[in-house]
Structure formats: structure tokens, C-alpha cells
C-alpha positions as CSV (number, residue, x, y, z in Angstrom):
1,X,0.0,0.0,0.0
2,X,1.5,3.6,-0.7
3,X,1.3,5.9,1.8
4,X,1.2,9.8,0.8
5,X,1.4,12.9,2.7
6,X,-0.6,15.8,2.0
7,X,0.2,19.7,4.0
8,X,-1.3,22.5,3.2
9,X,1.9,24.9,3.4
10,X,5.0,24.2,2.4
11,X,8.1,23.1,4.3
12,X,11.2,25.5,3.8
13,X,14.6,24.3,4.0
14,X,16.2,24.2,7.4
15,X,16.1,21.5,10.1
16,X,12.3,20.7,9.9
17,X,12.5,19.5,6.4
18,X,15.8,17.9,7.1
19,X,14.4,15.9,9.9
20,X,11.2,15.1,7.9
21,X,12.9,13.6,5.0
22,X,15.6,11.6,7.1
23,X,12.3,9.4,8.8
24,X,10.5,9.7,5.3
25,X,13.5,8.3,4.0
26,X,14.0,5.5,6.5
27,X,10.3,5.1,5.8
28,X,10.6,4.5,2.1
29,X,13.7,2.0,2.8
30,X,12.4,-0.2,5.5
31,X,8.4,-0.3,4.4
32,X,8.2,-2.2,1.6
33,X,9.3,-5.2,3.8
34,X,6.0,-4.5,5.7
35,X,3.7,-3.9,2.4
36,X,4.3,0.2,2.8
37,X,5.4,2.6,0.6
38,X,6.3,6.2,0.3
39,X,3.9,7.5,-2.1
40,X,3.4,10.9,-3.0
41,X,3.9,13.8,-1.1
42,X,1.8,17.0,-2.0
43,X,2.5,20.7,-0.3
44,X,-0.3,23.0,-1.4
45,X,-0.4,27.1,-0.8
46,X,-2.8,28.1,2.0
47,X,-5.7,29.6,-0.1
48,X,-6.2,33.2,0.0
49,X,-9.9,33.5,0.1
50,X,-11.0,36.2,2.5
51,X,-12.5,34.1,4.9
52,X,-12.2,30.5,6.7
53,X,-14.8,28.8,5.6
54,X,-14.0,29.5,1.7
55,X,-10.5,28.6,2.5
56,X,-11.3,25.6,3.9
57,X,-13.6,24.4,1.3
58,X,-10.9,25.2,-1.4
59,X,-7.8,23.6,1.3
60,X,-10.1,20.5,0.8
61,X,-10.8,21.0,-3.0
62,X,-6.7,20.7,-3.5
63,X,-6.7,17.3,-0.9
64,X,-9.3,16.1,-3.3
65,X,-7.4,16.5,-6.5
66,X,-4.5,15.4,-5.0
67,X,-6.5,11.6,-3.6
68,X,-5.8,8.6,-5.4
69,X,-9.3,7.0,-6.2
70,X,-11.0,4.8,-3.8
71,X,-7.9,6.2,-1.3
72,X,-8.3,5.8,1.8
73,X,-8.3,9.6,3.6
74,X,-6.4,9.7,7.3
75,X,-7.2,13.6,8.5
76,X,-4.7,14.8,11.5
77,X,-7.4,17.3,13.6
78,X,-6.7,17.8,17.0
79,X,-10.3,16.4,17.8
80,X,-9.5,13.5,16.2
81,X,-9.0,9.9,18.2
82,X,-5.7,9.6,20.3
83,X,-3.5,6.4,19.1
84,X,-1.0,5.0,20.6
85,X,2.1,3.9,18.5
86,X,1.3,0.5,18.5
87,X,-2.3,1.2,17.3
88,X,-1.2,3.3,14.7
89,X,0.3,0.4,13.2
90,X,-2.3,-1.6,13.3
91,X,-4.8,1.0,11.4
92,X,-2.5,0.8,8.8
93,X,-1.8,-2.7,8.8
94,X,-5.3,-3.4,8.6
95,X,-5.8,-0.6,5.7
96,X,-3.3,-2.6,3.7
97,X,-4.6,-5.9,4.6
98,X,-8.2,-5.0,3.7
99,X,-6.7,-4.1,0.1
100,X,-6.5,-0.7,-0.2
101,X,-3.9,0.2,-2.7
102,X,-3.6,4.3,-1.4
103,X,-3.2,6.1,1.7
104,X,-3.3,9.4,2.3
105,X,-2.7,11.4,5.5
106,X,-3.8,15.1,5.2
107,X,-2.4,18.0,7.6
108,X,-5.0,20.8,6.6
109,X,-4.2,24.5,7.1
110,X,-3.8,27.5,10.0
111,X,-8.6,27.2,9.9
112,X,-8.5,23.4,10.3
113,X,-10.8,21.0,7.8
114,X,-13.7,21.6,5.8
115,X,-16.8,19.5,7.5
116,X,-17.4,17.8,4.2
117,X,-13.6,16.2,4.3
118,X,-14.2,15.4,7.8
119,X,-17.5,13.7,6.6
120,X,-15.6,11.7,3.5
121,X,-12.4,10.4,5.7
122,X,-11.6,7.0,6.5
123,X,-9.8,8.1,10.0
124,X,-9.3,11.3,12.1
125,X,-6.5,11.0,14.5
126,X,-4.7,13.5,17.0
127,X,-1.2,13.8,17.9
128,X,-2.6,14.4,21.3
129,X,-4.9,17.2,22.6
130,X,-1.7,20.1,22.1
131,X,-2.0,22.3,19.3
132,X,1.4,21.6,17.2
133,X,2.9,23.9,14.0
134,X,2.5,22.4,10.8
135,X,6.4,22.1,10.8
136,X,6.3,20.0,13.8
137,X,3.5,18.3,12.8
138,X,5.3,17.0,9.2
139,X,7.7,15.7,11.6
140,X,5.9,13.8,14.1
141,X,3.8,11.6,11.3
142,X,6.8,11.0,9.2
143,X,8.6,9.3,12.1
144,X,5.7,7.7,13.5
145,X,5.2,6.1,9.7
146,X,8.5,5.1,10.1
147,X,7.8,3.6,13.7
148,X,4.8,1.9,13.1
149,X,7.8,0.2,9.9
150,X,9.2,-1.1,12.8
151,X,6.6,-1.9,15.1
152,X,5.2,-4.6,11.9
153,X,8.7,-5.8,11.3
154,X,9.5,-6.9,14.8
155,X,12.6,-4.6,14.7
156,X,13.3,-3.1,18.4
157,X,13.1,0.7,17.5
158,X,10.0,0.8,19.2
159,X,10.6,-0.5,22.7
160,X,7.8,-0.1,25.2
């Protein structure tokens, strides 16, 4: 199963990409042991409609496009569901078992997610009930894609 990322903004160069692309990278070399791959990843401009709700609805226009069909759509919100590492794994374990050939997880932008995406996706996690920057946020997802890697291979990266 590929896995893509989706952000609305776009990293800059400096330590937040680097870091990003070194568990992206480990990602991309360890998953396709576990049936995971790297697919695409998509950074989109913030819209610059004049108010949040057009924004929004145009944020989730772009994540649209930018699905695979019949993907399966992961939304980061921080009112999404809590999962620990080991669960984490397992949703995507059991996306890849049922199938499903795409994967997408979605950072939206500064005004959150349109209600409609919320509707249409397949899962809405939180990376816990703090409110993170996107930078941090592109982080934190690419190393726990690269964790939940090890978590399905048996390798002790992830030690509880």
C-alpha cells in the first residue's frame, strides 16, 4: 500500500524538512518489507480566500485532486482519536490488509478542515490534545510512519 502525505503549506529548507525527510527516508527503505510505501507527497499554498470557511472548502478542494481514487483519507485534527504507536500500526496494517492500494494522511491548514472532508475520511487522528505547528506536525507523522515500519517488522526501534 502507498502511503502519501498531504500539508497544506510548504516546508522551507532548514532542520524541519531535514528531519522530515531523514524518517520519510527510513520510511521509504524499511516499508516495503512490511507492504508500505512512500507515495506521493503534496504541499499546497494556503488559499487566499477572504474568509475561513472558503478557505477551507478550497484547502479540501486541492486534498481532493490530489487523492488517489478509492484512497483511503487519514485527517490529522486535533479532535481527532488519540493512538498510541502500536495502534497506529495496526490501522495501517489493517488498511493494507483490507486491500487498499492508497493512503493518504492530510495536515490541513492554520482554519482546520472543511466539515465535508471530515465527513468523507476514513480516520481522524490526534497527535494528542496540544495544538502543534505544521512544521512539527510533518515531523511527528513522518517518524511515526517510520515507527509503526518497525513496530510490523518486529525490529526493536519501538521498545515499550
Amino acid at each position: 500500500m502507498r502511503i502519501g502525505l498531504f500539508a497544506v503549506g510548504r516546508l522551507k529548507a532548514g532542520p524541519e524538512k531535514e528531519l522530515a525527510a531523514r524518517y520519510l527516508d527510513r520510511f521509504a527503505k524499511a516499508g516495503p518489507a512490511v507492504g508500505l510505501d512512500l507515495g506521493r507527497i503534496s504541499e499546497v499554498a494556503e488559499s487566499r480566500a477572504g474568509n475561513a470557511e472558503t478557505r477551507k472548502r478550497e484547502e479540501a478542494a486541492m486534498l481532493e485532486k490530489a487523492l488517489p481514487e478509492g484512497g483511503v483519507l487519514v485527517l490529522l485534527d486535533e479532535r481527532g482519536k488519540a493512538l498510541d504507536s502500536p495502534a497506529f500500526a495496526d490501522l495501517l496494517a489493517g488498511f493494507r490488509d483490507a486491500g487498499k492500494r492508497d493512503l493518504v494522511i492530510a495536515v490541513g491548514g492554520a482554519d482546520g478542515l472543511d466539515p465535508a472532508l471530515r465527513d468523507r475520511a476514513d480516520a481522524i487522528l490526534c497527535l494528542g490534545r496540544l495544538t502543534w505547528p505544521h512544521q512539527l506536525v510533518r515531523i511527528l507523522i513522518a517518524e511515526q510512519l517510520y515507527r509503526a515500519v518497525t513496530i510490523l517488522s518486529g525490529h526493536p526501534y519501538h521498545r515499550v
